[in-house]
Residue, then its C-alpha position, 0 to 999 in steps of 0.5 A: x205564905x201565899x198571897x189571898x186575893x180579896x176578890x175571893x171575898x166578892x170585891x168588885x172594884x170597878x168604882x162604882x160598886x160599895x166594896x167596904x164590905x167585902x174589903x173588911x170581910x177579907x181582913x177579918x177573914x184570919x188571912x195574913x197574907x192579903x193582896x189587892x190587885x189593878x183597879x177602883x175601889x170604892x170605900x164609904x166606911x173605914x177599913x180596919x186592919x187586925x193584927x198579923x195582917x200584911x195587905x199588898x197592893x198593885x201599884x194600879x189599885x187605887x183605894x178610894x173614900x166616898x159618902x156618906x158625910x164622915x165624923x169623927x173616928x172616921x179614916x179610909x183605913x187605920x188599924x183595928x184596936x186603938x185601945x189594946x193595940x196591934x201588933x204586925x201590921x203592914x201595907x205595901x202598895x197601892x194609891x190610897x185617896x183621900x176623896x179631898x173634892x167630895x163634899x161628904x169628905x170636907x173639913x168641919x170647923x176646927x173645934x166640931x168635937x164629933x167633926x171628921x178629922x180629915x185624916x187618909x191612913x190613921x195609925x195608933x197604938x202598933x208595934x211594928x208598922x210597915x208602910x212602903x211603895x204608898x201614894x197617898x192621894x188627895x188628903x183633906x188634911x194629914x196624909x198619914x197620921x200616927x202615934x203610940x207607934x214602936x218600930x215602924x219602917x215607912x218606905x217610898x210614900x209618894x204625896x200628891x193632890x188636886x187640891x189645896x187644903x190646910x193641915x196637909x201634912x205627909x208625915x204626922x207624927x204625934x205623941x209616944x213615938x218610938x224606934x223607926x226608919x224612913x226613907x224616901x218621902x216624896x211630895x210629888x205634887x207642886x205645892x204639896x203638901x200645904x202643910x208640914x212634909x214631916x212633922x214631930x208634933x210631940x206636943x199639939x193643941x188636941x181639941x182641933x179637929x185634925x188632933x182629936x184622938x192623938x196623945x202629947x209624948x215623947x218622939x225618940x230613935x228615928x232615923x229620916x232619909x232622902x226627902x224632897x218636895x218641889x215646893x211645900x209650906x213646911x219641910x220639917x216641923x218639930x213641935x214641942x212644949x215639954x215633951x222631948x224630940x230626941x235622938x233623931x237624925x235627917x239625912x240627905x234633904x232636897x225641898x222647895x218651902x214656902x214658910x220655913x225649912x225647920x219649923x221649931x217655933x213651939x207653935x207660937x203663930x198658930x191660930x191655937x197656940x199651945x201656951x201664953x208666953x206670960x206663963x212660960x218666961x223660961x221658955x219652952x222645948x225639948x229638943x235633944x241630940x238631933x241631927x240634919x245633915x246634908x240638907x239642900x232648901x230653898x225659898x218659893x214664896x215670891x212675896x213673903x211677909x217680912x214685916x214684924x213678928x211673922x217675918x220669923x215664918x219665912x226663915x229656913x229655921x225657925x228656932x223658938x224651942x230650946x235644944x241641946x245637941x241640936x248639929x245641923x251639917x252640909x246645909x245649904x241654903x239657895x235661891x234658883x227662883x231667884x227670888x227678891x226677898x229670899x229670907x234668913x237662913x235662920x231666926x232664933x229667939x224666945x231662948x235662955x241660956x242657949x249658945x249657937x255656933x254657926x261655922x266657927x261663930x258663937x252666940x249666947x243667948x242669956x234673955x228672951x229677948x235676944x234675937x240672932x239672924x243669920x243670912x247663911x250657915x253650913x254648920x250650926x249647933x245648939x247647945x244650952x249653957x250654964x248660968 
């Protein structure tokens, strides 16, 4: 099928001219086959794309959001049906920009009901999703944010931004997740993202401003390949309470990380954590058969807080959240920027019945209370064991 150039539709694309409009007019036009070529194009309304619609971008297109003041619901782009769903769904190419340093774009108070959630390219309730050849540009916070999403492929997505925020995460995966690849992720800004490169947020605290319109559920059959960031907060977060994490695998992993390499501590040093920990004595999480392997990381914070509970968000792993069949191989912790007070390779606490093996050694986990740090490991795995 031939490509349609949306310029048929009266798009200028000189970076001046509204082209929301024209933008939308091209993708309710019943075109499946759309292609946006070299140029600035200026979006003050959230595009919104039909099913069977494939948008192909130059990779000198660059997709902006401008004014007025965003709310709620408000994206550069997202899908057209939240409610019904879409099916078919593609967009290749292009530099989509968030507009992080336009005041009419900033981040309201965390609990602003109505506030804009700050979020680029929002996805919700698609079977077949395809993302490749993206940079996205200049968050406020997510970069791509997704749930009630089925077979998807994301592909060579490239972060950058001239600005720090928090929630900057690339990849965030909420609830009801299903059957995907992705490769090639890449942060390319030294910093980014300021959050969670990848994140599996199977459970999250949906009243903040970043989560509204997001679903807690189960995040299942992923297959995550070749990751890098030179120096973000948080490589891979995997968030759950009780939903399962299940039946992923991570391969090949090169990052700089300033908080942690795996972050699976159940949110429990969040500013809203998800539960209270009186209410909870067994403990949380639903980590099931998920695998990293060859994963290279390193620390960048040169003055970490090592002192008391928080020390545990300056290890490479985090583990806070009970699993079974958790297998980490080829890992690899180093300290290039030889730095002081590098960190553990791993903290595990808050775990019942648990047993951990780390290259031949085994710890039980019978209380809580216990504690394991580990300096190094190559292998790990995770398992709970029977009272």
């Amino acid at each position: 099928m031939q490509l349609q150039n949306i310029k048929n539709w009266g798009v200028i694309g000189d970076g001046m001219a509204d082209d929301t409009a024209a933008l939308q007019a091209a993708l309710d036009s019943g075109c499946h086959e759309l292609f946006i070529p070299t140029g600035l194009y200026r979006v003050t309304a959230t595009l919104r794309v039909p099913s069977h619609t494939h948008l192909t971008a130059e990779a000198t297109a660059r997709i902006f959001l401008s004014g007025p003041r965003k709310h709620r619901g408000d994206f550069l782009l997202t899908n057209a049906d939240h409610e019904n769903g879409n099916t078919d769904i593609a967009i290749c190419g292009g530099v989509w920009d968030g507009g992080n340093r336009l005041p009419e774009n900033a981040k309201p108070d965390i609990f602003d009901e109505n506030g804009y959630s700050g979020t680029v390219l929002h996805f919700f309730n698609i079977k077949g999703l395809t993302l490749r050849r993206l940079v996205v540009a200049n968050s406020v916070t997510y970069n791509i944010r997704m749930a009630k999403i089925s077979d998807f492929v994301i592909e060579d997505i490239d972060f950058l931004s001239d600005v720090f925020g928090w929630n900057q995460d690339g990849l965030h995966f909420g609830g009801d997740v299903h059957h995907g690849e992705v490769r090639r992720i890449r942060a390319l800004s030294k910093g980014q993202t300021n959050d969670d490169l990848i994140a599996l947020n199977a459970d999250d605290f949906l009243t903040r401003v970043e989560n509204r319109d997001l679903v807690c559920g189960d995040i299942e059959d992923i297959v995550f390949e070749d990751l890098f960031a030179e120096d973000c907060h948080t490589i891979i977060r995997l968030l759950t309470t009780v939903s399962a994490i299940r039946n992923i695998t991570f391969r090949r992993i090169y990052a700089g990380y300033r908080c942690n390499a795996i972050n699976a501590d159940a949110g429990r040093y969040m500013r809203t954590p998800l539960f209270e920990e009186t209410d909870m004595p067994n403990g949380v999480g639903r980590i099931e058969n998920l695998q990293i392997e060859d994963m290279t990381c390193y620390p960048t914070n040169p003055n970490p807080d090592t002192t008391g509970p928080r020390a545990r968000l300056h290890t490479a792993l985090a583990l806070e959240s009970h699993a079974e069949g958790l297998k980490i191989s080829g890992f690899k912790k180093i300290n290039p920027l030889n730095l002081p007070v590098p960190g553990t390779a791993l903290c595990a606490h808050n775990l019942l019945n648990t047993a951990i093996t780390a290259d031949g050694q085994t710890f039980r986990m019978e209380k809580k209370e216990d504690l394991i740090e580990l300096d190094h490991f190559a292998e790990l795995t995770v398992g709970r064991i029977s009272k």
